[in-house]
C-alpha positions in Angstrom: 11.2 11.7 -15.9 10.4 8.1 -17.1 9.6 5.9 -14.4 11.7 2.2 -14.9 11.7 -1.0 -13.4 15.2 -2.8 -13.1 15.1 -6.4 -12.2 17.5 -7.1 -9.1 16.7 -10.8 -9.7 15.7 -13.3 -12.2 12.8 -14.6 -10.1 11.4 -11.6 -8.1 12.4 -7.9 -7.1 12.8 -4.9 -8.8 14.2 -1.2 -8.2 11.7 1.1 -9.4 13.8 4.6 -10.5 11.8 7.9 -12.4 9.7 8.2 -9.6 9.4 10.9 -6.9 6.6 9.7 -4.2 6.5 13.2 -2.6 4.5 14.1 -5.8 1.4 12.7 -6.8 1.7 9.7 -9.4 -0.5 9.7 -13.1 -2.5 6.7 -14.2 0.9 6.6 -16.4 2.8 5.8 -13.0 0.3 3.6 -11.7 0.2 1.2 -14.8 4.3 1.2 -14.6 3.6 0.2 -11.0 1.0 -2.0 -11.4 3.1 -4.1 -14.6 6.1 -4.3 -12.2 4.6 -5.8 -9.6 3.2 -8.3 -11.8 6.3 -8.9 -13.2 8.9 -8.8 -10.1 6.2 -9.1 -7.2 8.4 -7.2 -4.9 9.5 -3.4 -6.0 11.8 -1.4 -4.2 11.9 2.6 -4.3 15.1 3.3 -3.0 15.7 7.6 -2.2 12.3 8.1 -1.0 12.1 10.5 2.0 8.2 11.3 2.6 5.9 12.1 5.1 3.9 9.5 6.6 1.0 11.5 4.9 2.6 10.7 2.1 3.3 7.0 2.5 -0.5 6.7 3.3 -1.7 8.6 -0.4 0.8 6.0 -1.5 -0.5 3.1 -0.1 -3.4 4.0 -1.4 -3.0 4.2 -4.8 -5.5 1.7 -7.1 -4.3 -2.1 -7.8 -5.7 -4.5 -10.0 -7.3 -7.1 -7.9 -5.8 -10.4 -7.0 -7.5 -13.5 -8.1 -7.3 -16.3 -4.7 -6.5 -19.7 -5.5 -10.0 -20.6 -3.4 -11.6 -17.8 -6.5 -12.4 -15.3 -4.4 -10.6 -11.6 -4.9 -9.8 -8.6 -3.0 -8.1 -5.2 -3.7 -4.5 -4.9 -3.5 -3.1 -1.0 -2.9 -0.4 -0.5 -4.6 2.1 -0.6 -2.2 1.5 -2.5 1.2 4.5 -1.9 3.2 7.1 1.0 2.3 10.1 1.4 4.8 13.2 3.7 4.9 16.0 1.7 4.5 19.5 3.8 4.6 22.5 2.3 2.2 25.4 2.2 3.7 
């Protein structure tokens, strides 16, 4: 399945569908991540049910770095905070 990034709002947010974080995600996936957050800065991944195992290979996933206004950079993971959130 193709991983694709829906924008929930015209400034920020978007709900990330094609991807199944109980398997492990390609470079392919991590680019589509990677251009999403620098597009919408906040992705949701609504569905997921994983282990906390699972969460952590998540987490841990390679970023590009992220340049500080003072010019210093550090390493972003991919995803810093994922949470179950139940529709309802």
């Amino acid at each position: 399945m193709t991983i694709s990034i829906r924008s929930l709002h015209p400034l920020f947010m978007g709900k990330v569908s094609g991807l199944d974080l109980r398997q492990p995600v390609t470079a392919a996936g991590i680019a589509a991540i990677n251009a999403g957050m620098d597009r919408h800065a906040v992705l949701i991944f609504p569905g997921q049910v994983i282990s906390q195992e699972e969460h952590l290979t998540f987490s841990r996933l390679p970023a590009r770095r992220l340049q500080r206004q003072n010019g210093t950079s550090t390493h972003a993971s991919a995803l810093g905070v994922l949470r179950s959130v139940k529709s309802g």
